[in-house]
N, C-alpha and C positions, 0 to 999 in steps of 0.2 A: 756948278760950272757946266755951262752947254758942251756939247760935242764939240763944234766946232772953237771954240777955247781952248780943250783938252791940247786937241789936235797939235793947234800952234803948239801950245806948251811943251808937248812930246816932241817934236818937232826942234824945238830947242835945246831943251835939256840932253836928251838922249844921245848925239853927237857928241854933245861938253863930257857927260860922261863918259862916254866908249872912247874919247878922246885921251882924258885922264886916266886910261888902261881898265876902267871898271866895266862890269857885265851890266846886262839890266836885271839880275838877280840881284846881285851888288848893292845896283841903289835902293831895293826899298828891303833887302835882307840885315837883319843885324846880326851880331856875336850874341849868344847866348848860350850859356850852360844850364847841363840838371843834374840832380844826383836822386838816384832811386835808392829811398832808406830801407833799411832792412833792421828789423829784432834783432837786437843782443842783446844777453846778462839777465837771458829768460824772460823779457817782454815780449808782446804781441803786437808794437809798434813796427806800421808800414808809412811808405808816403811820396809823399816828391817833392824834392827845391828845386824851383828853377830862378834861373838868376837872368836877370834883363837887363841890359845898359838904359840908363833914366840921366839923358844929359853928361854931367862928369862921374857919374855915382852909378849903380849897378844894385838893381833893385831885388832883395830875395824875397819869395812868396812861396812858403813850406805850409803844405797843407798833410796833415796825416789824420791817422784811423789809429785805433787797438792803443792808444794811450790810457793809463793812471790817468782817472778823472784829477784836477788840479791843476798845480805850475808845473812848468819843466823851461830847463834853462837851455840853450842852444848856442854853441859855439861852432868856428871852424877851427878846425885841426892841421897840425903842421903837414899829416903823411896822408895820402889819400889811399889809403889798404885800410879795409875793413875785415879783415881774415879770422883777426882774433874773434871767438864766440864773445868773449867782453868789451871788445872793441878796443883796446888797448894798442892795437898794432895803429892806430892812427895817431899814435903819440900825444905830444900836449898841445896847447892853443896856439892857432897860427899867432906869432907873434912879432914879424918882420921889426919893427921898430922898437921892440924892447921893451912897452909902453906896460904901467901896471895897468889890471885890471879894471873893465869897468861896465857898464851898460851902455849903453850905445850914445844915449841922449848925454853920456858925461863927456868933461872937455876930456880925461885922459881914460882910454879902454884900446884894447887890443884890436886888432884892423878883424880878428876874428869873433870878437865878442858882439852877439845876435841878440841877446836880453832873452826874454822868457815866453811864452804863450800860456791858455788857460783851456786845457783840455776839458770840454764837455765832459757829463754824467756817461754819454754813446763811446767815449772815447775819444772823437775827433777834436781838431783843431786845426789853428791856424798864428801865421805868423809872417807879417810883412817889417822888412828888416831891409834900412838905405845902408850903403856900405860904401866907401872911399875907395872900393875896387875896381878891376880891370878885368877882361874875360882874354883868352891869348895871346896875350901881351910880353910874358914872359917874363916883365920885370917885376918889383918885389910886391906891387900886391895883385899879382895875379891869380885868380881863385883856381884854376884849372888845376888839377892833379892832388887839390887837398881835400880833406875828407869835410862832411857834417854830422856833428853828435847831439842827438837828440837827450838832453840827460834826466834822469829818476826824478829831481828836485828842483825848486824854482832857483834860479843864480839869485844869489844874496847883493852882487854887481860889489860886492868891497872887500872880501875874502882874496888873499893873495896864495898865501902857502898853508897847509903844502897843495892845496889846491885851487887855484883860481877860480872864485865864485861859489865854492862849499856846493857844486851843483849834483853831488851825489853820480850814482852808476851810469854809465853810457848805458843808453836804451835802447837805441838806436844810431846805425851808423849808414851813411852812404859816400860814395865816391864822386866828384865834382869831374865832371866830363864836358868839354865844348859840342856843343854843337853845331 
């Protein structure tokens, strides 16, 4: 687009928006959260979620270090306290709708169920996970104020009780914060 294109363009929009009470931060800022993981239950597992709005969905990208070469399963958590050294004080799977468990890709899984990643022989990994959620919204599936668990074992995704997903130790936990 030449400059003088821009120009118009700016030129119209910018009005409409300061209009409709928005900043010019506003329109090209989105909501987005992260959560800084942190080791428990004796691993060496560090990292970061950060969660993007992607259309009506909200997209997580957790990249971590110091993982058990393998699977590790990934959920979100009803409590967003990471206090406990086992991680336990994040309680159990966010679970707003009741729903049993499941991996992401099934028709029926928890609005916190993230499926697994495949930590390298170095440790690292990664994990891109779409989720049905909201970021400061408030209403029920809003990720802010709930926790992420990184866990020991791959989620089996069909395991109900007594643990959703058989996904072994919390390894890791972090707190979900907007940004």
């Amino acid at each position: 687009m030449n400059a003088t294109r821009r120009e118009r363009l700016l030129r119209a929009v910018v009005p409409l928006a300061l209009g409709a009470g928005c900043t010019i931060g506003q329109m090209t800022q989105e909501k987005r959260a992260t959560a800084q993981m942190e080791a428990r239950s004796g691993s060496t597992i560090t990292g970061t979620a950060t969660f993007v709005p992607s259309g009506t969905s909200v997209t997580l990208e957790l990249v971590v270090a110091g993982a058990s070469p393998g699977p590790h399963g990934v959920h979100l958590h009803a409590t967003g306290d990471c206090s406990d050294p086992n991680g336990a004080s994040a309680g159990g799977h966010w679970n707003p709708g009741m729903a049993n468990h499941g991996l992401p890709a099934a028709t029926m899984h928890h609005l916190g169920d993230c499926g697994n990643f495949e930590a390298a022989a170095d440790g690292t990994g990664k994990l891109t996970c779409v989720g049905s959620w909201s970021i400061g919204t408030g209403d029920m599936t809003d990720i802010v104020g709930k926790a992420i668990i990184i866990h020991a074992n791959v989620d089996d995704g069909v395991s109900q009780q007594p643990t959703p997903g058989n996904a072994g130790a919390r390894q890791a936990c972090g707190v979900i914060v907007a940004q």
